[in-house]
OpenMM code with the backbone's topology and positions (N, CA, C; nanometers):
from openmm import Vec3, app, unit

residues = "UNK UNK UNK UNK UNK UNK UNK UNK UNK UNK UNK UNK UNK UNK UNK UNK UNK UNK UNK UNK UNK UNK UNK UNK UNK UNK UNK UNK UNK UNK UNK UNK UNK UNK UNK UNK UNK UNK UNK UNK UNK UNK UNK UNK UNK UNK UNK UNK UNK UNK UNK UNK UNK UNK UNK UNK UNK UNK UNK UNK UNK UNK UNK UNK UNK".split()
positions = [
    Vec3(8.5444, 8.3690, 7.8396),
    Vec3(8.5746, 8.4888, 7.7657),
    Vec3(8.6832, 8.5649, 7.8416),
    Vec3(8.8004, 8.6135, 7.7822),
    Vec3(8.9345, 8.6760, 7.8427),
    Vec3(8.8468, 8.8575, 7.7855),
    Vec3(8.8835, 8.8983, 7.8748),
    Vec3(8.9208, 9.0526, 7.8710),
    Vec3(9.0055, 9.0996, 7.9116),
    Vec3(9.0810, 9.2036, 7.8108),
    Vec3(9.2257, 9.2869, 7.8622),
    Vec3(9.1821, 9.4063, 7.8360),
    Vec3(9.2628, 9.4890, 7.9097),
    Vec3(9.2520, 9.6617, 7.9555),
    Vec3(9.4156, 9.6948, 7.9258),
    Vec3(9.4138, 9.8347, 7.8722),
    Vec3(9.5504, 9.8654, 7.8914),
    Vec3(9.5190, 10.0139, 7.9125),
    Vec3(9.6204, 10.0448, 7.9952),
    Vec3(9.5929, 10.2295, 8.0159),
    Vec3(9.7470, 10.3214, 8.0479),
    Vec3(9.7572, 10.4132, 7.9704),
    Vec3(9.8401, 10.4813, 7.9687),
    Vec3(9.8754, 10.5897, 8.0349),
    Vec3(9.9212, 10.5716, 8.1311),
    Vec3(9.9191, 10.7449, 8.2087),
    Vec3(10.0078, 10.8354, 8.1936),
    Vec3(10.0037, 10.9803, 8.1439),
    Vec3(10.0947, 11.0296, 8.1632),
    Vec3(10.0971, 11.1425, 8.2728),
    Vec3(10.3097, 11.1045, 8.3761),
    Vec3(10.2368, 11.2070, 8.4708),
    Vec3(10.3556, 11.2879, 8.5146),
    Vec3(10.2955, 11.4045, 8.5217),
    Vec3(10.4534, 11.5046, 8.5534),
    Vec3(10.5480, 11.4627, 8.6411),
    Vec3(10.6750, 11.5088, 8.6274),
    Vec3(10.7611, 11.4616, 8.6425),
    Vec3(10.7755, 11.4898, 8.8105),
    Vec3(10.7067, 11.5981, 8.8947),
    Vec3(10.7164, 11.6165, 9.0063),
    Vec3(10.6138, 11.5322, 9.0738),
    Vec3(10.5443, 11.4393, 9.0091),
    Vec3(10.4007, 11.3364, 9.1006),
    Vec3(10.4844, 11.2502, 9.0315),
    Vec3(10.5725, 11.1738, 9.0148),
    Vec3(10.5767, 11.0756, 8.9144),
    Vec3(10.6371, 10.9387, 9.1066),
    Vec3(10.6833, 11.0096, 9.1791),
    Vec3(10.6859, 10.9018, 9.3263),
    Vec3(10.5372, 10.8843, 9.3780),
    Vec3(10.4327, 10.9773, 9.3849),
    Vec3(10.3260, 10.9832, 9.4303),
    Vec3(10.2237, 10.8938, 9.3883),
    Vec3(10.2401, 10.9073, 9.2385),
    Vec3(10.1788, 10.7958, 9.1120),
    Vec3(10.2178, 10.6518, 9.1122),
    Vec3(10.3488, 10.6124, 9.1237),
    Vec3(10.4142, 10.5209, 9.1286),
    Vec3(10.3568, 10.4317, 9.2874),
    Vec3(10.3788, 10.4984, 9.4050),
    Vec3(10.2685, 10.4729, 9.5477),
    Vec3(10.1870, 10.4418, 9.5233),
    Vec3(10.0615, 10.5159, 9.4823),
    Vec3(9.9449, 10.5253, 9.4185),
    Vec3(9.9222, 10.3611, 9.3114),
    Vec3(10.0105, 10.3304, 9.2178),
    Vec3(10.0040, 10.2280, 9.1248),
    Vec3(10.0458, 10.1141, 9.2238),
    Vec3(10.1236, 10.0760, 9.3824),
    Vec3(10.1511, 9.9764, 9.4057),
    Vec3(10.0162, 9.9320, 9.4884),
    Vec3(9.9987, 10.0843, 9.5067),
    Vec3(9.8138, 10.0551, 9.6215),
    Vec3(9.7037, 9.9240, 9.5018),
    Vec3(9.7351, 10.0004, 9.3624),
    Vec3(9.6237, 9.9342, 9.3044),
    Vec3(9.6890, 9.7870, 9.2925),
    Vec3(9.7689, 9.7379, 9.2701),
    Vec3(9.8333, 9.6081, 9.2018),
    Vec3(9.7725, 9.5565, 9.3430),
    Vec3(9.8187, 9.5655, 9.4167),
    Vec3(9.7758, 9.4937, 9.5968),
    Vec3(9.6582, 9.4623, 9.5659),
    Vec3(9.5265, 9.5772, 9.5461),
    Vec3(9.4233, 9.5666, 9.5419),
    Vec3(9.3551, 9.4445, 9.3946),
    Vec3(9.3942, 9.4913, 9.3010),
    Vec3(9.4009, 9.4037, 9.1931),
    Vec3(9.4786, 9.2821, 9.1691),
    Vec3(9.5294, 9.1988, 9.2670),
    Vec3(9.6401, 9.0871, 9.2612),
    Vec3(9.4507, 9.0097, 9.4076),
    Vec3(9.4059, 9.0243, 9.4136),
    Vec3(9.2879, 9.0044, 9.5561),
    Vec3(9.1751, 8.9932, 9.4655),
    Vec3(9.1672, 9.0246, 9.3884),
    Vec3(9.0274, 8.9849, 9.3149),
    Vec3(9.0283, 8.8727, 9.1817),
    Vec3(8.9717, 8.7932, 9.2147),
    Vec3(8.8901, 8.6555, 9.1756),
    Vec3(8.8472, 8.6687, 9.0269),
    Vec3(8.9352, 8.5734, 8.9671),
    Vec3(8.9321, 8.5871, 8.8162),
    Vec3(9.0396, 8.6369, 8.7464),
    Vec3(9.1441, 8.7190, 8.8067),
    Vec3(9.2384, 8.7855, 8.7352),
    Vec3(9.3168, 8.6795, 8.7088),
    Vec3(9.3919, 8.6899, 8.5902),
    Vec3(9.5148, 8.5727, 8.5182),
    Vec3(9.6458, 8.6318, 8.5039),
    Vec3(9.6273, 8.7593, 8.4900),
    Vec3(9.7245, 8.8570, 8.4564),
    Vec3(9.7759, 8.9251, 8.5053),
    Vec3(9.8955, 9.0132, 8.5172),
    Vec3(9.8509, 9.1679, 8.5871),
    Vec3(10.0112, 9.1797, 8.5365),
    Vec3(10.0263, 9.3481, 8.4567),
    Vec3(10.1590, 9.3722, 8.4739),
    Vec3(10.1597, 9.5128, 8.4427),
    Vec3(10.2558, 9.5983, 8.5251),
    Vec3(10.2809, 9.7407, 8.5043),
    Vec3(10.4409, 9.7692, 8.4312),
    Vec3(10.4160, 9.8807, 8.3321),
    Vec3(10.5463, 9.8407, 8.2812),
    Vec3(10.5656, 10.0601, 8.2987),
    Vec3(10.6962, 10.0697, 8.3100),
    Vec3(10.7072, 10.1779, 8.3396),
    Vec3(10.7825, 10.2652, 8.1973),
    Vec3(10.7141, 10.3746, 8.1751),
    Vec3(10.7891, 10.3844, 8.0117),
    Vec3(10.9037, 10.4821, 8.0346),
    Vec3(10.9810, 10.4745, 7.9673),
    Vec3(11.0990, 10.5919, 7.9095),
    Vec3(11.0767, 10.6776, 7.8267),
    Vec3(10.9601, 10.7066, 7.7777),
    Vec3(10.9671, 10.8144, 7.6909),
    Vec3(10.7911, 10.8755, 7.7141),
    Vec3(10.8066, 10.9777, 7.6277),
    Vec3(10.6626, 11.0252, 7.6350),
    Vec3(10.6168, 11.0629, 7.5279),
    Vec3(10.4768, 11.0570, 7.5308),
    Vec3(10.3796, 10.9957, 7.4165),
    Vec3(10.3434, 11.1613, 7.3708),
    Vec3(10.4075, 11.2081, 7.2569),
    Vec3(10.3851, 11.2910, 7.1402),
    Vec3(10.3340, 11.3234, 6.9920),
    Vec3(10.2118, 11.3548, 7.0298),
    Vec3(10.1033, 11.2949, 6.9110),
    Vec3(10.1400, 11.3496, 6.8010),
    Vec3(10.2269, 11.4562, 6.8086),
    Vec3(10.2542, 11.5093, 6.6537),
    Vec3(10.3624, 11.4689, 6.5899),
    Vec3(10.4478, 11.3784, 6.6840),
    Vec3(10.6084, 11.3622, 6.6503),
    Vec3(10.5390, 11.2116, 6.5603),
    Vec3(10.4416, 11.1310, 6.6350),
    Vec3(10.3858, 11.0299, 6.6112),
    Vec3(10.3527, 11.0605, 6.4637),
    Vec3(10.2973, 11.1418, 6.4360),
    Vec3(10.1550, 11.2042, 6.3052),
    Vec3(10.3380, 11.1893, 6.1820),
    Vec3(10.4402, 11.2764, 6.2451),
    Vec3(10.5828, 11.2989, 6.1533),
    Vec3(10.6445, 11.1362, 6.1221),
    Vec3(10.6234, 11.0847, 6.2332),
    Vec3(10.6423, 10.9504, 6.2059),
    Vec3(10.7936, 10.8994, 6.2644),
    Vec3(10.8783, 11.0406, 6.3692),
    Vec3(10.9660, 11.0255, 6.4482),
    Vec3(10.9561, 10.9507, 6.5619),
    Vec3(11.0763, 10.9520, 6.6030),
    Vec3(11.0897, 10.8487, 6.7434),
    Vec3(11.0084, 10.8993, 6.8290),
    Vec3(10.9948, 10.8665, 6.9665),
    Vec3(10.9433, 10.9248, 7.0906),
    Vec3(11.0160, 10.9506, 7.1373),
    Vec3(11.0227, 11.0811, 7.2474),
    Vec3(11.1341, 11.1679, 7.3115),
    Vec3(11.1519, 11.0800, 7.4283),
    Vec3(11.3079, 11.1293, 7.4580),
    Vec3(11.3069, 11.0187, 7.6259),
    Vec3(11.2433, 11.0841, 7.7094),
    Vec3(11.2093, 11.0321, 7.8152),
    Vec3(11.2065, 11.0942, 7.9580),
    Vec3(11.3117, 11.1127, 8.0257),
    Vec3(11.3688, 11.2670, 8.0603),
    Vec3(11.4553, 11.2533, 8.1393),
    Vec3(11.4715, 11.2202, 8.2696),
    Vec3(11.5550, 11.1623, 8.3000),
    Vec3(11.5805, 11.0693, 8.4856),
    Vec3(11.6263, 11.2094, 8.5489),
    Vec3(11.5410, 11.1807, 8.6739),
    Vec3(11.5365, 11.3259, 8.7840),
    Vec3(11.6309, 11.2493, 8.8951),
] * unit.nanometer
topology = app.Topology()
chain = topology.addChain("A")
for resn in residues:
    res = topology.addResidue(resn, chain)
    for name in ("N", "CA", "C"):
        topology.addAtom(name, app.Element.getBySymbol(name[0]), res)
């Protein structure tokens, strides 16, 4: 039996090096445990706006700091 997880974080733009640290700690940790087939982090460009979504518009970019 395969199981997949997906999780979305969103994170201000002033933690976004701290988070990114933080996400290489886990891959290390999660690339070490027995059974995994998978593993991939994908980093987004835009941010997730539930009402622009509901209008049925694009998603806004993220601007680069």
């Amino acid at each position: 039996m395969s199981f997949t997880e997906l999780c979305i974080y969103q994170v201000k733009p002033q933690k976004a090096a701290e988070f990114e640290a933080l996400m290489l700690e886990a891959k290390h940790f999660l690339e070490k445990q027995e059974g995994l087939l998978f593993l991939r982090f994908i980093k987004r460009g835009y941010r997730i706006d539930m009402e622009q979504i509901k209008e049925g518009l694009p998603p806004l970019a993220i601007p680069v700091l």
